[in-house]
N, C-alpha and C positions, 0 to 999 in steps of 0.2 A: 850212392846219393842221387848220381843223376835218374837210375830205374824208379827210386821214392818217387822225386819229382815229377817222374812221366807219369805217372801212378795216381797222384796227385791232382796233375793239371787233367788228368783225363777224364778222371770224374764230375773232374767243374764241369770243363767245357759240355759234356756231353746235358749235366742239369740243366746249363744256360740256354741253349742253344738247337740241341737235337730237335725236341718239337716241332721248333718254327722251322726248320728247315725242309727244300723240297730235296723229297726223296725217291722219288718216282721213279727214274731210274734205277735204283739200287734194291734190286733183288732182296728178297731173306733170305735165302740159300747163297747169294753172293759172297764167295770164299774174300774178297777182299771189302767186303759190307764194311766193318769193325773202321779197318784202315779208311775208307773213303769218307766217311759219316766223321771221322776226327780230323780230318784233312778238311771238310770244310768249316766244324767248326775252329778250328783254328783261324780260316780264313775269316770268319764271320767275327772272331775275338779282334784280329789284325784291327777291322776297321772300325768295331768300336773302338779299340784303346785312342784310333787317329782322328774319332769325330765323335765321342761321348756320347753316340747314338744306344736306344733300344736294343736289346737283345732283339726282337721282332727285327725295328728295323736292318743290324746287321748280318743277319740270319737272312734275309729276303735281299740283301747286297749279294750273296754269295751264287756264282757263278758256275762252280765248277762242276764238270760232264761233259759229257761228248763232245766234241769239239766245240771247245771252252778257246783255243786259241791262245792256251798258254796262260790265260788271267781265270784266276780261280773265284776273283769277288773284284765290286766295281761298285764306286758309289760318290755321290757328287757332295762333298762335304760345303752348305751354303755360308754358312759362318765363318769357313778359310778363304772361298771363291775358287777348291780346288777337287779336284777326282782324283780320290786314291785307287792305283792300283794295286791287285794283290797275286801274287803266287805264293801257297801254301805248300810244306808237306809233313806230315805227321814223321818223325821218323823216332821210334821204340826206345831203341836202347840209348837217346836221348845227349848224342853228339855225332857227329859228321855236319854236313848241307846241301842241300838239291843241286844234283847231277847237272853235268855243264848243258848238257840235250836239253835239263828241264828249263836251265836258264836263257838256253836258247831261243828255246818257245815261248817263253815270256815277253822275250826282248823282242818275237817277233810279232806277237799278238799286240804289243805296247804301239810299235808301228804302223801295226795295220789300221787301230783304233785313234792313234794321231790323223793320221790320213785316210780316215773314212772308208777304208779297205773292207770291207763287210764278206770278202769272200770264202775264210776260211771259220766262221764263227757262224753255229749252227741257229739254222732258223728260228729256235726257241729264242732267242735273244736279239730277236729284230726288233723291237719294244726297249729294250735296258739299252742296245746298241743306240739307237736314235736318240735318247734321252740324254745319253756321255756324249753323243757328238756335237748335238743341239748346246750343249755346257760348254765343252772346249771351243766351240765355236765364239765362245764370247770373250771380247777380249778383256784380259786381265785374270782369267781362271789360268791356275798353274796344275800340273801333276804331281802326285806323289808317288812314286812306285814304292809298295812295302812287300820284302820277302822274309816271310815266318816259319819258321819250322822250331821242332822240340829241339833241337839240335846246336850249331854254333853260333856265336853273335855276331861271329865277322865271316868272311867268304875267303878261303884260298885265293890265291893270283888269278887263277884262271877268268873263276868268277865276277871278282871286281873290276877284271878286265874288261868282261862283258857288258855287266852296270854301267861302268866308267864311259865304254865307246858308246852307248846308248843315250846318257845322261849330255855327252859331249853333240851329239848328234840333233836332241833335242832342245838342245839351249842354245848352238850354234855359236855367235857372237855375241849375242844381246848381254849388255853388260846387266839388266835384271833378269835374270835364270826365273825360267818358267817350270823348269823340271829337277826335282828332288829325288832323295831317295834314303831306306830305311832299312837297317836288318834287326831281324828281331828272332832272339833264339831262346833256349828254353831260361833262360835266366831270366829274360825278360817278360815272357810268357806267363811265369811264375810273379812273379812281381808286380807284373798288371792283376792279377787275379787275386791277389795277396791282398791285394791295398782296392779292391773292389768298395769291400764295406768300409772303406774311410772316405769314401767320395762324398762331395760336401762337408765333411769334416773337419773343415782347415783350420789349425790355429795359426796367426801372423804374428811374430814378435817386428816391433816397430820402435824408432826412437824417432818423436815428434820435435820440430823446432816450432818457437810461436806460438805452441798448444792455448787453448784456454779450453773451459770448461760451460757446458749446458746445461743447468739444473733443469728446468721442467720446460712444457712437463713430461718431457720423457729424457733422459739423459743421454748424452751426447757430448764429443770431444770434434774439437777440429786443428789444422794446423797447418805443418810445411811438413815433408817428407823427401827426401834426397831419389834420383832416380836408381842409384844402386843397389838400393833398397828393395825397391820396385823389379828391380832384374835378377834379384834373388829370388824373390815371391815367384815368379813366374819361373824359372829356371829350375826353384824344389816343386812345386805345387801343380806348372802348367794351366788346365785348363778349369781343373780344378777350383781355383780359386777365384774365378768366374763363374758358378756354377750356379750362382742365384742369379746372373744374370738373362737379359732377355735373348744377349746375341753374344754368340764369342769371338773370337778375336777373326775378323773379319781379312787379314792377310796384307797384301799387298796392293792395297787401294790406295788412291792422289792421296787422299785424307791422311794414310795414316805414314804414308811416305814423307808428306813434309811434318809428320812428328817426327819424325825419325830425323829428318835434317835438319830442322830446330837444334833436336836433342844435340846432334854432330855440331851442328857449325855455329848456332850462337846456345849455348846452354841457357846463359846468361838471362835470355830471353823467354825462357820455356815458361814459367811462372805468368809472363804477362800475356802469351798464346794460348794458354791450357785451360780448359775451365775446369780440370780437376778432377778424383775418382771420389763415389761414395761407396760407405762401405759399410755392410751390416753386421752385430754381432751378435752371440748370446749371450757373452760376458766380455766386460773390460776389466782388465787390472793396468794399475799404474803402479811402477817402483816409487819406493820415496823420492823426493827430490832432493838431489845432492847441492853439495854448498857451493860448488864450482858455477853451477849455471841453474838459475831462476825460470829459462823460459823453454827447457827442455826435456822433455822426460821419455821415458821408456817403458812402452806400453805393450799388453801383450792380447791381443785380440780370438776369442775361443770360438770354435765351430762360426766361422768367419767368411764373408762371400762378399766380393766385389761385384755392386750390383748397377752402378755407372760408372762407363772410366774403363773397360775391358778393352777397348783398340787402345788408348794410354797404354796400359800395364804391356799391354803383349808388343806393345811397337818398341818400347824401353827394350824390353825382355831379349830384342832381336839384336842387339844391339854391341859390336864388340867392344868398343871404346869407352873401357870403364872408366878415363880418366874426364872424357864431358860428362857422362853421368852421375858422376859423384857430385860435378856442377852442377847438374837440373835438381830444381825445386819444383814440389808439386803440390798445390792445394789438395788436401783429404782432410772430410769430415767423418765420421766412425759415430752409428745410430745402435745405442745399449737395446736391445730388443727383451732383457731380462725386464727393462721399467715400463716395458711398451705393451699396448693391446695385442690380444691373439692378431693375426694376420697382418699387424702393420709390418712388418718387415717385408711382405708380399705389396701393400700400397705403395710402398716406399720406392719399391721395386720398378711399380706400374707409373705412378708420378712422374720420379726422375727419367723415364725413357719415354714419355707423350710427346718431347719437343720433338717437330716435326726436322729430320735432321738437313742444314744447310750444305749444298752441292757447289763445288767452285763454280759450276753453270751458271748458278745464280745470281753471283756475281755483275753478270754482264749487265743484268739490270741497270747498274750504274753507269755504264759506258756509251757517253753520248753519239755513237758512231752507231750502236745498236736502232737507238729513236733514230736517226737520223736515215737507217738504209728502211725501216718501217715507216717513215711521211713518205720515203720518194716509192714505193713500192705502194703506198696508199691512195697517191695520187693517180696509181694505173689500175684499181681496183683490186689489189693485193693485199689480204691478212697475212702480217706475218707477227708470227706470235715466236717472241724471242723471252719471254718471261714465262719458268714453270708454272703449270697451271694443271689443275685439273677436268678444264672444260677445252684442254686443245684438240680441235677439229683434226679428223680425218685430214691426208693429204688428197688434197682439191685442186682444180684450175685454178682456183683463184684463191689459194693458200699455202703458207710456207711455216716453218717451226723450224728452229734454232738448229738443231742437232741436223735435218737433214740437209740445210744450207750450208752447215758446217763440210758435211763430206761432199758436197758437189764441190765445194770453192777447192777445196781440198784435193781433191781428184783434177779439179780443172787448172790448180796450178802452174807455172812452169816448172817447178822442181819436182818430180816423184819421191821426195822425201817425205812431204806432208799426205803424200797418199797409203805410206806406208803409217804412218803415225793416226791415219783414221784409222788403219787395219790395227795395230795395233791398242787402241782406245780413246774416242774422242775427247774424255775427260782430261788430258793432256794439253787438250787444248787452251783448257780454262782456268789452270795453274795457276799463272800469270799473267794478266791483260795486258800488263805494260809493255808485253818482250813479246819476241816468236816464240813457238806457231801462229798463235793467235795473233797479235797485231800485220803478221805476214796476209791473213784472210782478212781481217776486217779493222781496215784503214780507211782516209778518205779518199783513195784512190779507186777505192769500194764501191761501185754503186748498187743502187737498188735493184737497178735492170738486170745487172748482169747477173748478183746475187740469184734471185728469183730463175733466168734464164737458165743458170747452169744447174738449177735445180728440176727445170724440167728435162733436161738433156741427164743429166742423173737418173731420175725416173725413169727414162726410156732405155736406160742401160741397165739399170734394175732389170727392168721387166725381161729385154732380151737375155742377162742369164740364166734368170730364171725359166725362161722358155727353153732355154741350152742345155739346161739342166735335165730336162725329162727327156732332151735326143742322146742323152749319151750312154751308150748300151752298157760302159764298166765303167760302177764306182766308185772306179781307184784312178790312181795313174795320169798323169799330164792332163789328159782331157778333163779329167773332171776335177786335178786339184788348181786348174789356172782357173776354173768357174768358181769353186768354195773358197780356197785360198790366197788368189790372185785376184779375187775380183777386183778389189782398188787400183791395183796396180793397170789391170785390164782396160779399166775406166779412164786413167788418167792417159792412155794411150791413146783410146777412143776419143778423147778431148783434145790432144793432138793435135790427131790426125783430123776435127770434127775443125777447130782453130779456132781464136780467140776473139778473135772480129766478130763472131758471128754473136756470140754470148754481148756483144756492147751497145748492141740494137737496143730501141726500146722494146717495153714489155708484148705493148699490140703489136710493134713490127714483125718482133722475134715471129711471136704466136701467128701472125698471119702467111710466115714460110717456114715455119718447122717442120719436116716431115719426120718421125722415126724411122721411115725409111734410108734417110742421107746416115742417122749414127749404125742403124745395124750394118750399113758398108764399112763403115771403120771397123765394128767391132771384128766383121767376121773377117777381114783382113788379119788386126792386131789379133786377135785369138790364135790363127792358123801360124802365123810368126811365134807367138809366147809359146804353142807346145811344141814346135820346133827348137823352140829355142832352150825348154829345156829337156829335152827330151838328150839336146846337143852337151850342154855342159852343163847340170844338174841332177841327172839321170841317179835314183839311189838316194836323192837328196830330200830332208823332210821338207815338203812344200809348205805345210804351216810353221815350219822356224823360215824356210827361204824367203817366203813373204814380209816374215817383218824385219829382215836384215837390210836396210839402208842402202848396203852396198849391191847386196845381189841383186836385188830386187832393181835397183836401177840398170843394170846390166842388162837383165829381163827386159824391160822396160824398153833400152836404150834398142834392143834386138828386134822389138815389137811395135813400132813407130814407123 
């Protein structure tokens, strides 16, 4: 059965896939051609099935050749906020799993690509390499590692050994796990391919509370829906059942974390937080209505696509506590596309997703502390532009904007915790106005001067890593990951060491004795400390999980002052 199977998936993959893929190196007399051409479409299959991309597109993810550094495909999936990686292997006779060596090399190219190690992954991939590193560099992007072959679905001891201390190493402390991981063997190989041409083809069975009914002019139902529901949908269907929409489920962003904590800790509540999914079909049916209850029915939705409401369904979906779920109620309305013109189920689509989407940033707008550090900043000939906009100026002598205020105050703290929590993502910050971090930066103890001043001491810390940045001859390693990885922490040292006196000057004052030359004495002091310091007792350790661990990160810190 399993040689059918290889037999089977072999033929797919090679129709999907083989074209687009680059083949340059692979010989036609090359005795292992057949084997390497399947090994990477498999890899190229991997990351469609994880990001419902193009056959193009994951045919051109696909990595693997000469020193590939153990990742066979790579590719930044925008709609999770995350990079999957991939190790493939074709293997025939369609059970075993890649050898402990190969898992090795996976686990150590995963590493190198964490940490910006660029030395053992060949020049062809200075381009794909910049582009993954430029993404993990942003914070809130997670990893996936997925290893596929024709072979088993789970790994031997050894194996998951390997995963496990890699997974462990890359997550660190952080109680939200940045790094995942996936085995995918011929069972499931098969079964992505199986269910190929049912993509977009969902039917949803649903039982509505509250329902009524839309006769014209196009028909429509709308109502209440329980979240269980919902984490079933997602749980059979996946991404699937978004697949009309514009964005999929976009991961672990502020937004969709406090859905997720609604969901948890008041359900109660989710109805009057939620603006609700819509959802389009090509057919509705309803059961009768039974005599028990008037205002509920069961309804079954055919070739079906939720086309608003995708971070909703997938936040539910993540979700283990069936017992608040069953509490959430969700507004959904469901548009009959059988009574509809051609392509409205496509306007429908475009409409509901124009609203321009609101950021907790936003927010601050309302917080008289904001007006209040922009008059006193105004009055020293400072723009400081704390409301989203699309006419915000360049950073100028004479101008400030929210987010980079935000990581000076942040940096210049006395706690290096909120310098780790810029590093980490500033949107954190704006969660909650009323509580810390945020009320911790901007209080009335807040002023304008300093705000502004610490932002130009920010800039000139900027600028010297970035100047630090092109002296350091290897891209890996202490020196260069306390510049990409540490810089916050770096910064808040430098501020320190820079003191806080100096940021409470007025704005002219500041300006008329600043030199960049007093902070680059701090930094290159605090730099030469931090790669000492881990050089001493983090040696082996991933600098972009040690950065954003609280704990360590202040040790560093505490080393480097």
């Amino acid at each position: 059965m399993s040689n059918l199977r290889v037999n089977q998936i072999k033929n797919r993959l090679r129709q999907k896939f083989e074209a687009h893929l680059d083949l340059n190196d692979v010989g036609q007399n090359d005795a292992e051609r057949d084997q390497k051409i399947l090994t990477r479409c498999l890899a190229a299959l991997a990351i469609q099935l994880g990001t419902a991309c193009t056959d193009l597109e994951a045919a051109q993810a696909v990595w693997d050749g000469g020193d590939d550094n153990g990742i066979d495909a790579a590719l930044f999936d925008p709609s999770e906020s995350r990079v999957i990686l991939v190790q493939s292997k074709w293997i025939n006779k369609g059970s075993g799993e890649p050898e402990a060596k190969e898992l090795g090399a996976f686990a150590k190219g995963v590493s190198d690509l964490v940490e910006q190690d660029q030395t053992m992954f060949h020049a062809r991939l200075q381009a794909k390499l910049n582009d993954i590193a430029l993404r993990l560099a942003n914070p809130g992007t997670s990893v996936h590692l997925v290893l596929v072959s024709t072979g088993a679905s789970t790994l031997a001891k050894h194996g998951t050994g390997v995963i496990a201390k890699l997974l462990k190493e890359l997550n660190g402390e952080d109680p939200n796990e940045i790094a995942s991981s996936e085995i995918i063997g011929l069972s499931e190989v098969y079964d992505g391919l199986a269910s190929e041409a049912a993509q977009g083809q969902v039917s949803l069975d649903a039982m509505l509370s509250d329902w009524a009914y839309v006769a014209s002019p196009y028909r429509a139902y709308f109502g209440v829906i329980d979240g269980l529901q919902l984490k079933g949908w997602w749980k059979h269907h996946g991404k699937r059942v978004v697949s009309g929409n514009i964005r999929h489920a976009l991961g672990a962003t502020d937004v969709n974390n406090q859905i997720k904590q609604t969901a948890i800790g008041t359900p109660e509540h989710f109805w009057y937080f939620n603006n609700g999914i819509t959802i389009v079909a090509e057919e509705i049916t309803k059961a009768p209505a039974g005599a028990a209850s008037k205002t509920a029915g069961n309804f079954a939705f055919k070739n079906a696509s939720i086309v608003n409401g995708a971070q909703t369904v997938s936040s539910l979906g993540s979700i283990d506590d069936e017992e608040s779920l069953g509490k959430v109620r969700v507004a959904v309305r469901i548009i009959d596309l059988n009574s509809a013109p051609v392509d409205f189920g496509r306007d429908v689509t475009r409409t509901n997703n124009l609203q321009n989407r609101i950021e907790p940033r936003d927010f601050v707008a309302q917080d008289p502390q904001q007006g209040r550090l922009r008059k006193e900043m105004a009055m020293e000939g400072i723009d400081y532009q704390f409301v989203r906009s699309d006419d915000l100026s360049a950073a100028a002598a004479t101008s400030c904007e929210l987010l980079e205020v935000t990581t000076a105050l942040a940096c210049a703290a006395a706690d290096p915790a909120l310098a780790v929590q810029a590093k980490t993502g500033l949107g954190r910050f704006f969660v909650d106005l009323t509580k810390a971090p945020y009320k911790t930066l901007f209080n009335q103890s807040t002023t304008g001067a300093r705000a502004f001043n610490a932002t130009v001491v920010q800039r000139a810390i900027d600028k010297w890593i970035d100047g630090k940045k092109q002296n350091v001859a290897k891209k890996s390693g202490p020196k260069w990951g306390a510049l990409v990885h540490g810089n916050r922490i770096l910064a808040a040292a430098a501020f320190r060491g820079y003191g806080d006196a100096n940021l409470s000057q007025s704005i002219a004052s500041f300006a008329a004795s600043f030199k960049e030359s007093d902070v680059a004495g701090f930094l290159d002091i605090s730099y030469t400390k931090m790669v000492t310091a881990i050089e001493t007792h983090y040696g082996g350790k991933f600098l972009a999980v040690l950065f954003k661990n609280p704990t360590m990160s202040k040790h560093v810190f505490d080393l480097s002052v």
